[in-house]
C-alpha positions in Angstrom: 60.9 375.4 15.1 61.5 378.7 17.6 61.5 381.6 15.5 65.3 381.9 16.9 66.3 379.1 15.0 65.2 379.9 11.6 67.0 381.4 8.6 64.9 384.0 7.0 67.4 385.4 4.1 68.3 382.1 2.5 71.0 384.1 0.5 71.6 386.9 2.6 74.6 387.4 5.9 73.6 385.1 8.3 75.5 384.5 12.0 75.0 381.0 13.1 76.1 379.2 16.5 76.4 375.1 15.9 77.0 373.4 18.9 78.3 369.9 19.9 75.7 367.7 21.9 76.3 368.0 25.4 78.6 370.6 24.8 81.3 368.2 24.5 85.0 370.0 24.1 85.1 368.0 20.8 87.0 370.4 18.8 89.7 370.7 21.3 91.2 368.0 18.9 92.6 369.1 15.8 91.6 366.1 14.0 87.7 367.2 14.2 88.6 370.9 13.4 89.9 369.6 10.1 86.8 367.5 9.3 84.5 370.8 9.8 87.4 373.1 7.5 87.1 370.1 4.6 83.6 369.7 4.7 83.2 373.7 4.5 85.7 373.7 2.0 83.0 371.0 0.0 80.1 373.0 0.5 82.0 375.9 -1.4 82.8 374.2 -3.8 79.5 372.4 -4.3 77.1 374.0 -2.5 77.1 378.0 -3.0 78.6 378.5 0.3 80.1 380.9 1.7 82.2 381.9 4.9 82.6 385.2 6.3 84.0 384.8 9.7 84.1 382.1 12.4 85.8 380.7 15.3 86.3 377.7 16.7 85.6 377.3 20.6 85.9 374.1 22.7 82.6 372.7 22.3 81.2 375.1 19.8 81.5 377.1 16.3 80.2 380.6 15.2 80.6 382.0 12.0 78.9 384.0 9.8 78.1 382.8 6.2 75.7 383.2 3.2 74.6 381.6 0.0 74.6 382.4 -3.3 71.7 381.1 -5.2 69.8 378.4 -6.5 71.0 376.8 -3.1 69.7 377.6 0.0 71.4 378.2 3.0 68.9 376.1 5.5 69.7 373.8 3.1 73.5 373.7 2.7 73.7 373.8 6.7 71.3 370.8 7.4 73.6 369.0 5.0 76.9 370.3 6.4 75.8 369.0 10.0 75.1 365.6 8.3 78.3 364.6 6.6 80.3 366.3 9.3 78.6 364.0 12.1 79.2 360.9 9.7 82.6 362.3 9.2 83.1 362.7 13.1 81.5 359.3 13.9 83.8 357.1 11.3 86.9 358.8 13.1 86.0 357.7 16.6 84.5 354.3 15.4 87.8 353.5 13.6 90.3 352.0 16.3 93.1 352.5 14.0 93.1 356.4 14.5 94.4 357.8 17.7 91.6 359.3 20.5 92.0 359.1 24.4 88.5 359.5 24.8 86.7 356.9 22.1 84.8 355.2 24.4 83.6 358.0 26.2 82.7 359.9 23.6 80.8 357.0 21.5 78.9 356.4 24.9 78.0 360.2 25.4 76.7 360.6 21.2 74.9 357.5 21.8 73.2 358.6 25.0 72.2 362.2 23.6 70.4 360.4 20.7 67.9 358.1 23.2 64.6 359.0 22.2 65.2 360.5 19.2 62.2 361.1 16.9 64.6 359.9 13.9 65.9 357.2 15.8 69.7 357.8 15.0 72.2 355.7 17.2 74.1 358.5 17.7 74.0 362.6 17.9 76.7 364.5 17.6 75.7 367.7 16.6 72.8 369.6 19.0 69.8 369.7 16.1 68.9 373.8 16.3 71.3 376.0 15.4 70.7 379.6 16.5 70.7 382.1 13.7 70.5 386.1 13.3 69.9 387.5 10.1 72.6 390.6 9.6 70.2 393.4 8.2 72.7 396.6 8.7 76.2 397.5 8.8 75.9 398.2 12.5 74.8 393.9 13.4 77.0 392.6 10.9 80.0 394.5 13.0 79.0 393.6 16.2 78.9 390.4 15.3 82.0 389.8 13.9 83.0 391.3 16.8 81.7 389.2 19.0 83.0 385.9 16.9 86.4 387.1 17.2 86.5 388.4 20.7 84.7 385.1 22.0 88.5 383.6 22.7 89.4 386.4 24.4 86.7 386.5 26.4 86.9 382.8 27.7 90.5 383.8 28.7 92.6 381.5 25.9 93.9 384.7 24.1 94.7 388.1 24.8 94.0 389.2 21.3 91.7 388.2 18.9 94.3 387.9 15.9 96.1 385.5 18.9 93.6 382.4 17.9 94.5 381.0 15.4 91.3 378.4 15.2 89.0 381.6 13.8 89.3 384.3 10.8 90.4 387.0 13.5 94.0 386.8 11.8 93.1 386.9 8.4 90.9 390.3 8.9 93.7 391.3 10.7 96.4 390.8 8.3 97.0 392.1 5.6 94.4 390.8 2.5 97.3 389.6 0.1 99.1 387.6 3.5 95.4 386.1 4.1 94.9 384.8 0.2 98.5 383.1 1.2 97.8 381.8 4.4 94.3 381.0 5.0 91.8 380.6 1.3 94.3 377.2 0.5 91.9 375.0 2.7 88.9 377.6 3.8 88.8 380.3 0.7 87.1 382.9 3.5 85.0 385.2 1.4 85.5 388.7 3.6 82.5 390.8 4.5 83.6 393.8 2.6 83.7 391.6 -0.6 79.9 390.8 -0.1 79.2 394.8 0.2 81.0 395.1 -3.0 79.3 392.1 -5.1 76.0 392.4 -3.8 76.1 396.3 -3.8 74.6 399.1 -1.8 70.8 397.4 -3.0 71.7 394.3 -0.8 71.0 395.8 2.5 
């Protein structure tokens, strides 16, 4: 595995890209947004997860997230990726449930998965994820910038509080509004929290 792919602080801040195979705009469908919120919302429950930041973009998620011990982060994301794809796959393979773009969509996850070392029939998430460890104040901030401002960016927003499919609004509301609005489904465990549960030591 390229050295840009691996986690190296199991437990500590990491910012993590997970992308769709072939970059398919899969999670311009609220339907497969919900499956990744529930199945984060399992892992931190479960699992030891937790979520700093993220945001959803068309074919693609960042967020930022750690682990508390005796599970391990690797670990917790390898299995995320699995029961979200399973998730993701029953959905389209169900013809009961509403989707435009079933066929198309069963035909692309089953031709990204030819030649497959594991020999899956179909791949829905791309297999590396890239991942920075945030050693200092100064990378965690820029990259929680950069999560946030990604909408922007592509042109869908104007601010970053504006998409709603990421934790821009809760860090930029006020922190008693957020516990109301957004920790029901996702429980988003702020950055500043981590600071003052893992303490000055942590960094």
């Amino acid at each position: 595995m390229s050295e840009r792919y691996k986690i190296r602080d199991q437990h500590g801040l990491t910012y993590l890209t997970c992308s769709i195979t072939g970059w398919v705009d899969l999670f311009s469908r609220q339907v497969y947004r919900d499956i990744v919120l529930q199945s984060w919302r399992y892992c931190q429950l479960n699992k030891g997860f937790q979520l700093h930041a993220y945001a959803f973009m068309p074919s693609h998620i960042h967020l930022i997230a750690s682990c508390r011990a005796p599970f391990r982060l690797s670990e917790v994301m390898r299995d995320w990726k699995a029961r979200t794809a399973r998730q993701i796959l029953l959905y389209l393979q169900d013809t009961g449930n509403p989707e435009s773009r079933r066929e198309w969509l069963l035909y692309l996850f089953s031709y990204f998965a030819l030649g497959k070392k594991d020999k899956q029939t179909y791949q829905i998430w791309q297999h590396e994820n890239p991942a920075i460890e945030l050693y200092s104040e100064k990378v965690l901030s820029q990259k929680l910038d950069y999560i946030h401002l990604n909408p922007v960016r592509a042109g869908f927003v104007d601010k970053p509080e504006d998409w709603k499919f990421s934790s821009a609004p809760f860090y930029a509301s006020t922190r008693e509004d957020a516990d109301t609005a957004y920790e029901v489904l996702i429980d988003i465990h702020p950055v500043w929290q981590w600071f003052y549960e893992e303490g000055p030591g942590a960094w």
